[in-house]
N, C-alpha and C positions, 0 to 999 in steps of 0.2 A: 692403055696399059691396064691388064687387068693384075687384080689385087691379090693375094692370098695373104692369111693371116694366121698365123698358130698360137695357140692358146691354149692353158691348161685348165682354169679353175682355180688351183690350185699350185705352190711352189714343189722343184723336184719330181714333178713328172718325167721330164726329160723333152721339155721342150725347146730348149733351144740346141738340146743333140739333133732332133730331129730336123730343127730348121736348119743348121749348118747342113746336115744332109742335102736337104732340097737345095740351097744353094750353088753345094759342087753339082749335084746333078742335073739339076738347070742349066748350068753353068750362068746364071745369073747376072744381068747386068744392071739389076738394081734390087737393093736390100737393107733391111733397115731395123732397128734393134730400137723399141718402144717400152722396152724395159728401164725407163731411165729412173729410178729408185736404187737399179742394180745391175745396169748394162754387161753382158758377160760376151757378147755375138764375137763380137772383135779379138778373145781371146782362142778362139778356133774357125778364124774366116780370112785364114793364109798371112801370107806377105801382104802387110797393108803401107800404101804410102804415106809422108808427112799428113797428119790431118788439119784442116780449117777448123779453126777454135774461135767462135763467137761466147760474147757474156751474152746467157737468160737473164732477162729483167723479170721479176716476180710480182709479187704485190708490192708497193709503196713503205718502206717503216719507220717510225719513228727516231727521228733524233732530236737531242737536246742544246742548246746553243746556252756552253755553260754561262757566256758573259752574259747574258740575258737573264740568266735564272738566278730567281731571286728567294728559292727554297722554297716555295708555297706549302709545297705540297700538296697541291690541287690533282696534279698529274695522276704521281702516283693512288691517292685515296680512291683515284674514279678508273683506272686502270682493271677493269675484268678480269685480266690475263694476267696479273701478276707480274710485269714484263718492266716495271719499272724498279729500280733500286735507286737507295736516296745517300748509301754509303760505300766509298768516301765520299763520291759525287753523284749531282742527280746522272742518271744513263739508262739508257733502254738497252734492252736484252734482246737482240734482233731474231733469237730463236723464238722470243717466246710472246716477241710482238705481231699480233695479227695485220698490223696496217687500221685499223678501225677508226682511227682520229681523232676518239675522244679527249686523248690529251692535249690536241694542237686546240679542239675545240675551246676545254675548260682554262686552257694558260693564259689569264689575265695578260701577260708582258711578250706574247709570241716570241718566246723562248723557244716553241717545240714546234718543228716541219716535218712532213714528209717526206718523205725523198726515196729516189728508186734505187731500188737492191739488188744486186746481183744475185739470181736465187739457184744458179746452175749454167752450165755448159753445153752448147751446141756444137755437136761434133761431127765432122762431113769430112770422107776418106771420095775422094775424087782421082780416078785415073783411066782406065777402060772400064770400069764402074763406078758404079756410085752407091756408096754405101753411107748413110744418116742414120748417126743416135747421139744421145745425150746423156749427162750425167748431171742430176738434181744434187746439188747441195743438203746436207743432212741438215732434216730441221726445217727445211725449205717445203711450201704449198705448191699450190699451181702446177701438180705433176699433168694434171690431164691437158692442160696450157701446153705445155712440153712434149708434149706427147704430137698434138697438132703441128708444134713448130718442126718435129722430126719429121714429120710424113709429107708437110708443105715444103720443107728443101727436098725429100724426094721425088717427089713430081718437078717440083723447077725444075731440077736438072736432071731428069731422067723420064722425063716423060714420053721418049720415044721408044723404051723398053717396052718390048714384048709383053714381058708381068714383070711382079714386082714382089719379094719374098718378103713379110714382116713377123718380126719374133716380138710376140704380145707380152702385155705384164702379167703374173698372177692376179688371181681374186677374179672380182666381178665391180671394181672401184674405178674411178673418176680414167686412170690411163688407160682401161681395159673398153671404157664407152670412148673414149676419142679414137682408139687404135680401131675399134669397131667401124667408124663413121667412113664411110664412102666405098667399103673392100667387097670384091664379089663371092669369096668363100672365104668361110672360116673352118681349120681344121681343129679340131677338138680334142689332147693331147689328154688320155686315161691312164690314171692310175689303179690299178687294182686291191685299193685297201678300202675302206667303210668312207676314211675321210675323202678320197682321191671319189670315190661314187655319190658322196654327197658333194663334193664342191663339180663333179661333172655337171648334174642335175641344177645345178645353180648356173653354170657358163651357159647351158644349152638356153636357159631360159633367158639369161640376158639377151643370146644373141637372138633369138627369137623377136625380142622384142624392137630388135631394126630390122628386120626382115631380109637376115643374112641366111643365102645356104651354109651349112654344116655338114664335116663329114668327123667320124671319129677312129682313130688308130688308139689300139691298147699297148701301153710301153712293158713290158714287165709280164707281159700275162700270166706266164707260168708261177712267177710266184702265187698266185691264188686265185686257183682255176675257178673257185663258184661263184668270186668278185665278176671276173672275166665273162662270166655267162650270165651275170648279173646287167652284166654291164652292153654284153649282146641282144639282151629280152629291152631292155630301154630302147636301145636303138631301133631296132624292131619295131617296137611299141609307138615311138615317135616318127616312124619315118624317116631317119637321119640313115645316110650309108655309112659302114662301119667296114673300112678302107684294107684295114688290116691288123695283125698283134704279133708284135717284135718280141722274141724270147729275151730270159736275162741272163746277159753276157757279158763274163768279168772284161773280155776286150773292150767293150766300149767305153769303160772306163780309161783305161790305159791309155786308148788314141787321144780320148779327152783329153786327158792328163799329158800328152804332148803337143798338144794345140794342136789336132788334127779332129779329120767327122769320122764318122762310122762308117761313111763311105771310101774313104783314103784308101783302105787296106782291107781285105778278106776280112769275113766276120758273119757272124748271124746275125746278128742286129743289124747290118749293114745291107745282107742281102733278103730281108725281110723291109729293111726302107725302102732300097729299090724298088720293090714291088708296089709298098702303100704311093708312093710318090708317083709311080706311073698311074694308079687308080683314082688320086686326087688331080692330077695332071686333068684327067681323060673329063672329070666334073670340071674345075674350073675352068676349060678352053671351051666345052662344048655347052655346060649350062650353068655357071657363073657367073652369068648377068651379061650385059651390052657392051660394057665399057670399055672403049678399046683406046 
């Protein structure tokens, strides 16, 4: 099963329009949504069946065994993270507790344990595909943790798909290195503003340093044609192929905004995807790595 990944840099490029794209147009029988700070894929990725809901276990957190606690206040004074309150009763604040242990350490009376957290949701829509993502609890670590566990129920159960479509997280942080890890292209989702050009130049370098191919589609380009050639002389300059540039079209918005892609319906964004999808298609089967 070979991998594609899309990725922006950046949030509001319009990357996961683009991934629903590829999806109907694949027609896709495995895809996966690694956005889990802010999972959106499943709201325009059709009629989806009942879903499998597993508890994420996160890091370990603190709690307090009040019959045991004898007020010290040992806990709280050594407490880093501020995470303990001593009124009305001692209790840890599982937002703001890192798991670190100091407390279970310093508690003369082993009043204070560890214990595992539910730190978010694993979500697996199973029927003639298989589509894996997850929702991280707000306040919750361990997003790049999660991110693995989405991509490892996608291969379990779809590992005999052709490829496999995954919609990445913004930035260049902990879920955007795990989504990265094992995919044979990454496509590169530009936005044509100063910040959309400095967070590209940031993606390109992370992916680089797994030694992933890249290719890059400009969303928007008309709105700012010198960005857009800005953004073409990079790609140039790097070597990276630059697949194609999807005008801006109030339609795309609108299908959005009915749970549908830009390919559903006639459109110029739509039939500007088309085209970038068959050129990222033609890289990934033909020189996107082994892995089949």
């Amino acid at each position: 099963m070979k991998q594609l990944l899309i990725l922006s840099g950046k949030g509001g490029t319009g990357k996961t329009t683009i991934a629903s794209a590829f999806i109907k147009l694949a027609k896709a029988k495995a895809y996966a949504d690694c956005d889990v700070d802010a999972p959106n894929l499943h709201l325009v990725a059709g009629n989806l069946p009942e879903p499998k809901i597993d508890d994420y276990f996160g890091l370990d957190k603190a709690v307090i065994n009040i019959d045991l606690c004898t007020s010290c206040d040992l806990c709280r004074s050594h407490c880093r993270f501020s995470a303990i309150q001593k009124e009305p009763i001692y209790a840890v604040n599982s937002i703001s507790c890192e798991g670190c242990g100091v407390c279970e350490l310093v508690c003369p009376f082993g009043a204070i344990t560890l214990v595992p957290t539910v730190a978010g949701e694993l979500v697996l829509y199973k029927n003639d595909v298989i589509f894996s993502t997850a929702q991280l609890k707000m306040g919750s670590g361990n997003s790049g943790l999660l991110v693995a566990e989405v991509k490892r129920g996608l291969k379990e159960y779809a590992n005999d798909a052709r490829i496999s479509i995954i919609d990445g997280s913004p930035g260049i942080g902990c879920p955007v290195h795990a989504s990265l890890s094992g995919v044979d292209l990454v496509l590169l989702v530009a936005e044509p503003s100063l910040s959309g050009l400095s967070d590209l130049k940031r993606i390109m370098e992370t992916s680089s340093l797994f030694n992933i191919e890249q290719a890059v589609c400009i969303n928007k380009y008309d709105t700012n044609s010198d960005i857009s050639r800005e953004i073409a002389a990079l790609c140039l300059e790097r070597e990276i192929p630059l697949v194609g540039k999807i005008p801006f079209d109030p339609t795309a918005g609108s299908l959005v905004n009915r749970g549908l892609s830009i390919v559903d319906e006639p459109c110029p964004a739509g039939k500007s995807a088309k085209d970038i999808f068959q050129k990222t298609m033609t890289i990934l089967l033909n020189k996107g790595g082994g892995k089949e």
